[in-house]
C-alpha atoms as an extended CHARMM CRD file, in Angstrom:
* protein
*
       188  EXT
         1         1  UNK       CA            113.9410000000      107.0550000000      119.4610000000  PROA      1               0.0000000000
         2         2  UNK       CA            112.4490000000      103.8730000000      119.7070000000  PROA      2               0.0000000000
         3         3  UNK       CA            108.7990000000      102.8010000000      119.4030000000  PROA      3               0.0000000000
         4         4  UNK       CA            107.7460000000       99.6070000000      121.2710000000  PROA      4               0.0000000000
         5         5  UNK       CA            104.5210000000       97.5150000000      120.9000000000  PROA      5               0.0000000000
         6         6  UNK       CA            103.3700000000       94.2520000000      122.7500000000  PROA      6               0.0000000000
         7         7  UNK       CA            100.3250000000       92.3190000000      121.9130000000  PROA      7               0.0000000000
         8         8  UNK       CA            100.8270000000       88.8910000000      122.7220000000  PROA      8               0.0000000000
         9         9  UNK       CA             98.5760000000       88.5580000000      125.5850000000  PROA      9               0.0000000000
        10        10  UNK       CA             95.0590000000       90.3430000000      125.7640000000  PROA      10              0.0000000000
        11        11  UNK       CA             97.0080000000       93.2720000000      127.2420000000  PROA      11              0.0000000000
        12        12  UNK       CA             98.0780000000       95.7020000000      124.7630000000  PROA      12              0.0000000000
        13        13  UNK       CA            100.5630000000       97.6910000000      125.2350000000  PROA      13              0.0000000000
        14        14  UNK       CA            102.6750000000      100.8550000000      123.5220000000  PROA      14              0.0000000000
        15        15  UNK       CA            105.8390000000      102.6500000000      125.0180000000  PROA      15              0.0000000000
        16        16  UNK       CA            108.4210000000      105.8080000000      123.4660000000  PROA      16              0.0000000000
        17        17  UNK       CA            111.8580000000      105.4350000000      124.5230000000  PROA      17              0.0000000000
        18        18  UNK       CA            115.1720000000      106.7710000000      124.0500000000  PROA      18              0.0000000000
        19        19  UNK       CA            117.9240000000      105.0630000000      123.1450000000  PROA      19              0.0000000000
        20        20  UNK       CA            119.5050000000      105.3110000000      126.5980000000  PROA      20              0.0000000000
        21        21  UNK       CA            116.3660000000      103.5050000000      128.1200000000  PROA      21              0.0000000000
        22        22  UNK       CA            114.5310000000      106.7360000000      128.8320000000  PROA      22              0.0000000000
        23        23  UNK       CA            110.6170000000      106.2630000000      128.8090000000  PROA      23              0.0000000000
        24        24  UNK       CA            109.0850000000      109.2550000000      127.0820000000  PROA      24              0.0000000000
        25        25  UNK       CA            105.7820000000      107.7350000000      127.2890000000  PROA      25              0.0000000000
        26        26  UNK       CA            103.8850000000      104.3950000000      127.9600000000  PROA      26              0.0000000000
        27        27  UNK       CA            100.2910000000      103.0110000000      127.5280000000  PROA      27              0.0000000000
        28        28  UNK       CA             98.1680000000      100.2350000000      128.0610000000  PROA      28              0.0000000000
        29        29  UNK       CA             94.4340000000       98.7070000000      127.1570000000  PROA      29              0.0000000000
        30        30  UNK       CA             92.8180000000       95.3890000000      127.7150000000  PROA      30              0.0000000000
        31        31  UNK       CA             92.2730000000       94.5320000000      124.0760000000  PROA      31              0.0000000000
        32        32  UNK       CA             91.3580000000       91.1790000000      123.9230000000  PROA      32              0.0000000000
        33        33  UNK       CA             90.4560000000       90.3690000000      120.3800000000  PROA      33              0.0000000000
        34        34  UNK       CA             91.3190000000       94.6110000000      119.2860000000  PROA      34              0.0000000000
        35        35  UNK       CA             94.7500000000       94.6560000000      119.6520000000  PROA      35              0.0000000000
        36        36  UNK       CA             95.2350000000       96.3800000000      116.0870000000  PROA      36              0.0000000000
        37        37  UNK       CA             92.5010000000       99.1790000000      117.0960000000  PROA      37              0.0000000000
        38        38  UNK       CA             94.3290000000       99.5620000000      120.8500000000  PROA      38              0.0000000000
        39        39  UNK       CA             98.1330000000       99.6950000000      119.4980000000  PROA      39              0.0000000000
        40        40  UNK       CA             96.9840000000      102.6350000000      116.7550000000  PROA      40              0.0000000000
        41        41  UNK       CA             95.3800000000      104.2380000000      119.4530000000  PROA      41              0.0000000000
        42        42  UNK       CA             97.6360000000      103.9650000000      122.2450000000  PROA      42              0.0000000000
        43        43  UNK       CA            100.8020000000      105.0030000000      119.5790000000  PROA      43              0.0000000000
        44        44  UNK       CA             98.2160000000      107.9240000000      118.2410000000  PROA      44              0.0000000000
        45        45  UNK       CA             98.4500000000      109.5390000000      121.9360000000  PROA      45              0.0000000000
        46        46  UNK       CA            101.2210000000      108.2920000000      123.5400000000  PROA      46              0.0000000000
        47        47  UNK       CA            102.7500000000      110.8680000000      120.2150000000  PROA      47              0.0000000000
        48        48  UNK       CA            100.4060000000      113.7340000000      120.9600000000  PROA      48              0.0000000000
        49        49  UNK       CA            101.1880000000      113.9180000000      124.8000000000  PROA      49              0.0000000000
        50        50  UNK       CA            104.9800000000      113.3390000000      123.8620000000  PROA      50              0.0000000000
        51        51  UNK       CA            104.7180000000      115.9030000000      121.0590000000  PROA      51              0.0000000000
        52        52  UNK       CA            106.5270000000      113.4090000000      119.1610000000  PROA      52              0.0000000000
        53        53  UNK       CA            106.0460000000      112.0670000000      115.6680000000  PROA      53              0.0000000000
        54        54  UNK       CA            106.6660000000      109.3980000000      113.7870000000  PROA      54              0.0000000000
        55        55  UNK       CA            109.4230000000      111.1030000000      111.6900000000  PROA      55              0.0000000000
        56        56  UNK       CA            111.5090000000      111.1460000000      115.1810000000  PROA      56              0.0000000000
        57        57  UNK       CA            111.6230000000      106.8800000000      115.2300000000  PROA      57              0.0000000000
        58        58  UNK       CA            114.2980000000      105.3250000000      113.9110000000  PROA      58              0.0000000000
        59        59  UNK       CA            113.4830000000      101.5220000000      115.6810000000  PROA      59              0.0000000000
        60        60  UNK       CA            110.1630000000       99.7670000000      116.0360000000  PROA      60              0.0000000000
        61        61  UNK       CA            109.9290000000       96.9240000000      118.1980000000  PROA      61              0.0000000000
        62        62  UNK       CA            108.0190000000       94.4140000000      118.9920000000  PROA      62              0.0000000000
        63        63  UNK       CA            106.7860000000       91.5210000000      120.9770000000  PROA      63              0.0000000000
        64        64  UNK       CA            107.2620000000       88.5400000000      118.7840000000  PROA      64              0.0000000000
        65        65  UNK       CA            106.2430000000       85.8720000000      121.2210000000  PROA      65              0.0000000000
        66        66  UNK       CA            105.3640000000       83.4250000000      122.7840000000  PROA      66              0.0000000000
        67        67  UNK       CA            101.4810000000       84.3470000000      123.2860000000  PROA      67              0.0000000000
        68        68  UNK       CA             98.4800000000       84.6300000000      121.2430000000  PROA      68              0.0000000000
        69        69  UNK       CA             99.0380000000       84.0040000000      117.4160000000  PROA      69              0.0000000000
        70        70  UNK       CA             97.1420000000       86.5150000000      115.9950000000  PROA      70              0.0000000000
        71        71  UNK       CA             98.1500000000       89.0780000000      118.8050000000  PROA      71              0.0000000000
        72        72  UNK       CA            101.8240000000       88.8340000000      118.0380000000  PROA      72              0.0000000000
        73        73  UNK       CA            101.1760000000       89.3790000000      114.6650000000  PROA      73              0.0000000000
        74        74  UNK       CA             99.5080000000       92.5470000000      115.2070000000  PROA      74              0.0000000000
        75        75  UNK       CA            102.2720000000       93.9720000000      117.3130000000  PROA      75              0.0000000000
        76        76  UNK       CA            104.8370000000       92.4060000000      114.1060000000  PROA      76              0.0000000000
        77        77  UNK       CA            102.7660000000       93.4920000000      112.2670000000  PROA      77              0.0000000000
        78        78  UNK       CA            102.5320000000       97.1140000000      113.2170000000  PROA      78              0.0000000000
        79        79  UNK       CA            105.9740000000       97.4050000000      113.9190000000  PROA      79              0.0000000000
        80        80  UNK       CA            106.9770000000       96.4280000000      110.0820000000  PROA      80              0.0000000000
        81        81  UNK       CA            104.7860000000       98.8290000000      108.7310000000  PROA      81              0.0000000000
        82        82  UNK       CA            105.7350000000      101.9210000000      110.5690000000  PROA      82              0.0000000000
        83        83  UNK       CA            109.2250000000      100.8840000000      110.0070000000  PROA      83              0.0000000000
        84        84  UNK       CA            108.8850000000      100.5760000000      106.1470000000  PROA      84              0.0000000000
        85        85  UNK       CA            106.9230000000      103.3720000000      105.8450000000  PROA      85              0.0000000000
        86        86  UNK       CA            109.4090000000      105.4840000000      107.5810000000  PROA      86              0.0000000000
        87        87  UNK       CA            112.3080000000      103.9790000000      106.5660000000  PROA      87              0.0000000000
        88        88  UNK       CA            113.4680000000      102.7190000000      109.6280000000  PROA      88              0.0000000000
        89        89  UNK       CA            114.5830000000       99.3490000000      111.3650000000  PROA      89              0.0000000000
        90        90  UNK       CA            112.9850000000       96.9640000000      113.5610000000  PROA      90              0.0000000000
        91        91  UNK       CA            113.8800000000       94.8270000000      116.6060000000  PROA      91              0.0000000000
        92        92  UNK       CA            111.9770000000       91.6770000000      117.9690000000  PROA      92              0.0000000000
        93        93  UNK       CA            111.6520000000       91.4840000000      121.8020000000  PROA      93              0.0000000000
        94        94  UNK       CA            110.8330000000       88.0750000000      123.3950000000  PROA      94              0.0000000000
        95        95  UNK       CA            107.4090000000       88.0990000000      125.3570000000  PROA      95              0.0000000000
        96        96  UNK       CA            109.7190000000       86.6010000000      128.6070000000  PROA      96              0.0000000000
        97        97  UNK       CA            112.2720000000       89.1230000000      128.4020000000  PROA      97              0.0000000000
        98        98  UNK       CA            109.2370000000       91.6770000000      128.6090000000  PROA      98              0.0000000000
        99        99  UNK       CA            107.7340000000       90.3360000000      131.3560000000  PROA      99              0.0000000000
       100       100  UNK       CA            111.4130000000       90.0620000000      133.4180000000  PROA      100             0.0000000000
       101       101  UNK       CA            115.2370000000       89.2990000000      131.4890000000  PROA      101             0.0000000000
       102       102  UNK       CA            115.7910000000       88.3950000000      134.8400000000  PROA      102             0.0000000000
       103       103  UNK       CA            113.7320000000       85.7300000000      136.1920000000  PROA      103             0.0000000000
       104       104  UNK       CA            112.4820000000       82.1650000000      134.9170000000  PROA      104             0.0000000000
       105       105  UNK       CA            109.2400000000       83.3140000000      133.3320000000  PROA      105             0.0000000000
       106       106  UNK       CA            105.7410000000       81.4540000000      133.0340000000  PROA      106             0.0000000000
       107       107  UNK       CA            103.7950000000       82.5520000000      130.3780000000  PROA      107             0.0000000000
       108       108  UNK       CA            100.7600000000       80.0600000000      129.3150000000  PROA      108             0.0000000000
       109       109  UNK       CA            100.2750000000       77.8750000000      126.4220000000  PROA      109             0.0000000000
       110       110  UNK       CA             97.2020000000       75.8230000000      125.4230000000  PROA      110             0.0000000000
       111       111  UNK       CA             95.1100000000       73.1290000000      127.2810000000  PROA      111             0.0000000000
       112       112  UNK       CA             96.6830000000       73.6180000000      131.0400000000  PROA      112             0.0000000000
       113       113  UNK       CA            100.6170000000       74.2570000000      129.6270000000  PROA      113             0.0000000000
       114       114  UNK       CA            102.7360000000       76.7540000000      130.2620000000  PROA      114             0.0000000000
       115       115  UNK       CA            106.1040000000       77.7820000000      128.4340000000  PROA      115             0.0000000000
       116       116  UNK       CA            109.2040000000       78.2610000000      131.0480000000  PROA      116             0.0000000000
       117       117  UNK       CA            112.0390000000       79.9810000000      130.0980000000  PROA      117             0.0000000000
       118       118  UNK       CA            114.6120000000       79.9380000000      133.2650000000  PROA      118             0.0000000000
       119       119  UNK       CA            117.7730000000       81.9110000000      132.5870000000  PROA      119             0.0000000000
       120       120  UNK       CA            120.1790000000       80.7970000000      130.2710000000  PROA      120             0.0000000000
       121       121  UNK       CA            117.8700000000       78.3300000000      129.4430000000  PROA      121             0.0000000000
       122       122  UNK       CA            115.9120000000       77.7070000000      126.2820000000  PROA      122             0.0000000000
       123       123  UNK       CA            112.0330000000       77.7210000000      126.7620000000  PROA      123             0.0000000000
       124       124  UNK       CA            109.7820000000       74.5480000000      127.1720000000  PROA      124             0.0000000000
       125       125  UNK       CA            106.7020000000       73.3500000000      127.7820000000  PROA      125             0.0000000000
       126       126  UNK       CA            105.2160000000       71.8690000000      131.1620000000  PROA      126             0.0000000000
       127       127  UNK       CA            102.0560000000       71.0080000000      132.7360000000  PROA      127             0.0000000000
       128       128  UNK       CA            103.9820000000       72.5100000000      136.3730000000  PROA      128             0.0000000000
       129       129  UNK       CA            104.7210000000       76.1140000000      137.2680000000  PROA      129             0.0000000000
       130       130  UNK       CA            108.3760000000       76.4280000000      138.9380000000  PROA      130             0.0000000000
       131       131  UNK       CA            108.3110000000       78.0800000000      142.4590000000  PROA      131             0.0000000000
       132       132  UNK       CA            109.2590000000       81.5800000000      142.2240000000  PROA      132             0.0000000000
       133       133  UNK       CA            108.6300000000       81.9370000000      138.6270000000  PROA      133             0.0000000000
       134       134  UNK       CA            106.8270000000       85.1760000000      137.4720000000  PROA      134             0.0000000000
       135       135  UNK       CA            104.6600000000       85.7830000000      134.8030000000  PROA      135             0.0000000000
       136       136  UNK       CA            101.0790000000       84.8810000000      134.3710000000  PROA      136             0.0000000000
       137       137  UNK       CA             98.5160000000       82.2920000000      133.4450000000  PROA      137             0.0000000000
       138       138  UNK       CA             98.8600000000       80.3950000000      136.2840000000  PROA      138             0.0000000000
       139       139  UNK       CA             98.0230000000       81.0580000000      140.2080000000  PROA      139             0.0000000000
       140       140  UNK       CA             99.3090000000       83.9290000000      141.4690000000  PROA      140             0.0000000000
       141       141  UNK       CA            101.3470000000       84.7980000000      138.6540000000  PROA      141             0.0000000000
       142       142  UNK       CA             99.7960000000       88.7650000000      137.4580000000  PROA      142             0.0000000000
       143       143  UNK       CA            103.0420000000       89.8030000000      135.2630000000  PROA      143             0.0000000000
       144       144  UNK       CA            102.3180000000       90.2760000000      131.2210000000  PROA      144             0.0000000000
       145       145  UNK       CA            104.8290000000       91.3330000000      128.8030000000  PROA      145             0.0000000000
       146       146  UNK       CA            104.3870000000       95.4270000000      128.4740000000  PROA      146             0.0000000000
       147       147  UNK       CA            105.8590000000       97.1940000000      125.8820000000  PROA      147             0.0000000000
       148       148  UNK       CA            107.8060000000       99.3550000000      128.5250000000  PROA      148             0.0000000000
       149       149  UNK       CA            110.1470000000       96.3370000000      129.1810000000  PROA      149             0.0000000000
       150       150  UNK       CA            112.0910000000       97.4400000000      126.0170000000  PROA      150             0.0000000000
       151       151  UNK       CA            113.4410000000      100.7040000000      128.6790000000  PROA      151             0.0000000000
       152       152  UNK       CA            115.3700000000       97.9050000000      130.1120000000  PROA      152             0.0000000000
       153       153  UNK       CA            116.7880000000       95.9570000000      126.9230000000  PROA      153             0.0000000000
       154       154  UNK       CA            117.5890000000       98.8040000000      124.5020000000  PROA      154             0.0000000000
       155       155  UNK       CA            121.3270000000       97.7430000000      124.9720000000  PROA      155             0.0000000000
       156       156  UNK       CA            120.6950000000       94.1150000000      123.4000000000  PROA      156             0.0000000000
       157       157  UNK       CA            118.0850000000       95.3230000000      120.6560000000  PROA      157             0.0000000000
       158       158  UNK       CA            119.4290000000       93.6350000000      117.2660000000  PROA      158             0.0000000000
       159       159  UNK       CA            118.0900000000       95.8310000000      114.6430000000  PROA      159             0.0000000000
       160       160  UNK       CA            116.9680000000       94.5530000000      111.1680000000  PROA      160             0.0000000000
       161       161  UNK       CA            115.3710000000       95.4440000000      108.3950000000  PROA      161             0.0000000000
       162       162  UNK       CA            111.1910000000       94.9780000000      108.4430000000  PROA      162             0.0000000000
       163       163  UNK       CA            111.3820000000       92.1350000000      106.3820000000  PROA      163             0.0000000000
       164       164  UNK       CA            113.8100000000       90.4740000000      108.7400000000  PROA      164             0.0000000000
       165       165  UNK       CA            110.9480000000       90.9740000000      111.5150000000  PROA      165             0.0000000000
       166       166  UNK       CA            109.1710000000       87.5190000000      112.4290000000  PROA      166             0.0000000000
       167       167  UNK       CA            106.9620000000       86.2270000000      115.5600000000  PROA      167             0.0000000000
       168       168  UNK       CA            108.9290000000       83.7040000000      117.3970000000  PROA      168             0.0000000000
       169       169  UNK       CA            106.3450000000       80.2720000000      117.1770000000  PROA      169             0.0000000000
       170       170  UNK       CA            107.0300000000       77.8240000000      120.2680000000  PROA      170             0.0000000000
       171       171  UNK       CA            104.7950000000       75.4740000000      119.0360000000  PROA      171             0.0000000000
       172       172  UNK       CA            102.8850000000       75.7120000000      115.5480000000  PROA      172             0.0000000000
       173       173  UNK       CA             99.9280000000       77.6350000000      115.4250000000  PROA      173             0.0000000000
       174       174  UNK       CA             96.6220000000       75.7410000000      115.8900000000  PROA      174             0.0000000000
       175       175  UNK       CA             95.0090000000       76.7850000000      113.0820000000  PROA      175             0.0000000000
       176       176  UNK       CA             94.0260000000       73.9860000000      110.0490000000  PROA      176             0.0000000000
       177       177  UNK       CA             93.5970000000       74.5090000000      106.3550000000  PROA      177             0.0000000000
       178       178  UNK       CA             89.8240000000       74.2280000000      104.5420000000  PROA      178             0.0000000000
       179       179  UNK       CA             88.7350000000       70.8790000000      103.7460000000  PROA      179             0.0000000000
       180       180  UNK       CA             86.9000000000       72.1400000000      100.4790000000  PROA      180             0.0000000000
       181       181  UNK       CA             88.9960000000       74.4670000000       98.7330000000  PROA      181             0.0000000000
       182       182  UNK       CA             87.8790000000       77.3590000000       97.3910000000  PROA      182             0.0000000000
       183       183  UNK       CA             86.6500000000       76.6310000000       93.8080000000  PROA      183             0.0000000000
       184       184  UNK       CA             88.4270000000       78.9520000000       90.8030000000  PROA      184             0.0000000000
       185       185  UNK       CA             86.7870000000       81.4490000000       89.3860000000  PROA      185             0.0000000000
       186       186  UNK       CA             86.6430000000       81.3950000000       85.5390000000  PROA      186             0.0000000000
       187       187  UNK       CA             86.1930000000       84.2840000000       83.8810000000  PROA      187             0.0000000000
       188       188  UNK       CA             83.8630000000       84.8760000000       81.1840000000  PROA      188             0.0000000000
């Protein structure tokens, strides 16, 4: 059984699925800024309607980009721990292949950019949206990665070990270091 989360856009999402691509059960919240506190919760009943536990996973997965830094972490995040904790492995989804393996996918960036990832084609960055493109942050485009994606890609999962888990950065994050370090603490 596999156990799916996506968090890289404000949409949370959690799915069950068998190794043949069989969804046992999916979920998802808006959880902008919660995505931690929807995941739990989503994987806490998505197991009691399945009457499934964790003991019955033996692959966590999860949505390891491109989208919102600390959102992909959560999902990475979440999907390590279980994993560990159960002794299990994990696999790392791409947020295009979630929202269509397909299709050329728009997913947005920062400041009016979007990432593109036609097929076959390694992503970039533009300031245009291809015609026909799916995906969303851009006009017309309503299509976010969902965990239940992984139904469709359990064939080309690459399992590895938690550790081996990381998000996938298109760009490095925009986050900057303190100009005044915290001072040291001496003890007495």
């Amino acid at each position: 059984m596999i156990a799916a989360f996506s968090s890289s856009s404000s949409l949370s999402s959690v799915c069950l699925v068998r190794e043949t691509g069989e969804v046992l059960w999916s979920g998802e919240e808006e959880a902008s800024m919660r995505a931690s506190t929807a995941c739990l919760a989503l994987l806490e009943r998505g197991l009691e309607e399945s009457r499934l536990s964790l003991e019955d996973f033996r692959l966590f997965a999860a949505d390891i980009g491109p989208g919102s830094f600390t959102g992909v972490r959560v999902g990475v995040v979440l999907a390590k721990t279980l994993a560990w904790n159960q002794g299990a492995m994990c696999a790392g989804v791409d947020s295009f292949d979630l929202v269509d393996a397909g299709s050329t996918v728009v997913l947005p960036s920062r400041r009016g950019e979007y990432f593109v990832r036609m097929v076959g084609s390694d992503p970039f960055r533009t300031m245009q949206c291809p015609e026909g493109a799916v995906g969303y942050g851009f006009e017309g485009g309503d299509r976010r990665p969902m965990a239940k994606g992984v139904s469709k890609l359990v064939g080309s999962l690459a399992p590895v070990a938690p550790v081996e888990l990381v998000p996938h950065y298109l760009i490095e994050p925009s986050i900057s270091t303190s100009k005044k370090p915290l001072a040291r603490i001496q003890s007495g």
